[in-house]
C-alpha positions as CSV (number, residue, x, y, z in Angstrom):
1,X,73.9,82.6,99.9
2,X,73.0,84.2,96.4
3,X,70.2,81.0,95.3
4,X,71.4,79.6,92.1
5,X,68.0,80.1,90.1
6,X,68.6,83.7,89.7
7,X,70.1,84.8,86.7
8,X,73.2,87.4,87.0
9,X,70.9,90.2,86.0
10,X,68.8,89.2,88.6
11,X,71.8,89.2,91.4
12,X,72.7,92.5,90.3
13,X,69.6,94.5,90.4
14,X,69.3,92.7,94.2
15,X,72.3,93.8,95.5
16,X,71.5,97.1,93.8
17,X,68.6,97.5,95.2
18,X,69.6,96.6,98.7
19,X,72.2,99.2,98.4
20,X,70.9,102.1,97.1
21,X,67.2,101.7,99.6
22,X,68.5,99.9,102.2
23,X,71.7,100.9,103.4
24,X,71.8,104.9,105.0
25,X,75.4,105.6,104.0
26,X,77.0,109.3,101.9
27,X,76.2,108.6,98.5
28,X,79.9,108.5,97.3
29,X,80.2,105.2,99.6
30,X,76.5,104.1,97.7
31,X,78.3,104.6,94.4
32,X,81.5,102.5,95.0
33,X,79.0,99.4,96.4
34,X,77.4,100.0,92.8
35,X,80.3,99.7,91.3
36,X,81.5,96.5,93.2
37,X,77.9,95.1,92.9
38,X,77.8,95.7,89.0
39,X,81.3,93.4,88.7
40,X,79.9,91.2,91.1
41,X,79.9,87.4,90.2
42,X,76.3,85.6,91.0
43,X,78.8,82.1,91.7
44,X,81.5,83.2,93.3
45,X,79.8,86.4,95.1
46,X,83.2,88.1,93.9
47,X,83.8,90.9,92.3
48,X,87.8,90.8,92.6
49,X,88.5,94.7,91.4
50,X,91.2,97.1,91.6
51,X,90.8,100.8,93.6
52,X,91.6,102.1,89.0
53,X,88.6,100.2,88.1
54,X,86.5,102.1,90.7
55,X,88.0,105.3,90.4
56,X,87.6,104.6,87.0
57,X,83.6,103.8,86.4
58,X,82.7,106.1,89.5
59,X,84.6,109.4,88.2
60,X,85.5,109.9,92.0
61,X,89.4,111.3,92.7
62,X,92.1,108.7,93.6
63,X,92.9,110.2,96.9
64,X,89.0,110.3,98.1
65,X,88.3,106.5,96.8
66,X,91.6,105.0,99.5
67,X,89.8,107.0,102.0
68,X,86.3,106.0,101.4
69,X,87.6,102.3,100.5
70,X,89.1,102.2,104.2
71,X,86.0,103.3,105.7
72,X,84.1,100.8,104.0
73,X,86.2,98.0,104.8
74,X,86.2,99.7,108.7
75,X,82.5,99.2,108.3
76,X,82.5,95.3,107.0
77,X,80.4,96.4,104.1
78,X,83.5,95.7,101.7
79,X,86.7,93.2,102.0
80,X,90.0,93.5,100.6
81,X,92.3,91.1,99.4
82,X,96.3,91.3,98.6
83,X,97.2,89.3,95.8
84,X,100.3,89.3,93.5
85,X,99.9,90.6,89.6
86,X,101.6,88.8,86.6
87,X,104.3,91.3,86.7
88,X,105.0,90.8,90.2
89,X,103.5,93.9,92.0
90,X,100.9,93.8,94.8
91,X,98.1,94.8,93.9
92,X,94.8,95.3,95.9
93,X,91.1,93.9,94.7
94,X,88.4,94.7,96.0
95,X,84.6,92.5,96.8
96,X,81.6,93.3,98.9
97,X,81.5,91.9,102.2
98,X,79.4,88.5,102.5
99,X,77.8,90.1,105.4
100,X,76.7,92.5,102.6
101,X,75.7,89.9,100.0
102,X,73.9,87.9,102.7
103,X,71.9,90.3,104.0
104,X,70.5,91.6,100.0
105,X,69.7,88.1,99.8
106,X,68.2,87.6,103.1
107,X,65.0,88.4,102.0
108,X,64.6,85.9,99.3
């Protein structure tokens, strides 16, 4: 999907700039792709973050990021995962969609 002989720089600034010229979304949706995009891994196409990290590098309100993280996912431009932290709570982490990641790429 992502070829290998980019380095992670490289990965990020694609997905980067597929997101911010490519995709005709609100710019408060743009912003939380950023933010997945920037934690973003170039081998496992993961970025594997909580909604507190987002809220947290966008400067967007709690109550407005659960909304626009639904509509995202709604939209298959991000996927969610439920996974269990150390201390036993669920917790929710969030990754672009590979539809997402494959179409950034698809140009290459």
């Amino acid at each position: 999907m992502i070829p290998s002989h980019l380095s992670p720089s490289q990965v990020r600034l694609r997905l980067w700039d597929h997101i911010s010229r490519e995709l005709k979304l609100m710019p408060s949706l743009k912003l939380i792709l950023l933010v997945l995009a920037n934690y973003t891994d170039s081998r496992s196409h993961k970025a594997n973050i909580p909604a507190s990290l987002i809220i947290r590098d966008s400067g967007l309100r709690d109550e407005e990021i659960k909304r626009l993280l639904l509509s995202l996912e709604a939209a298959n431009w991000i996927e969610s995962a439920r996974v269990l932290s150390d201390a036993g709570r669920s917790v929710m982490l969030y990754n672009l969609s590979a539809r997402l990641i494959q179409l950034a790429f698809s140009s290459t």
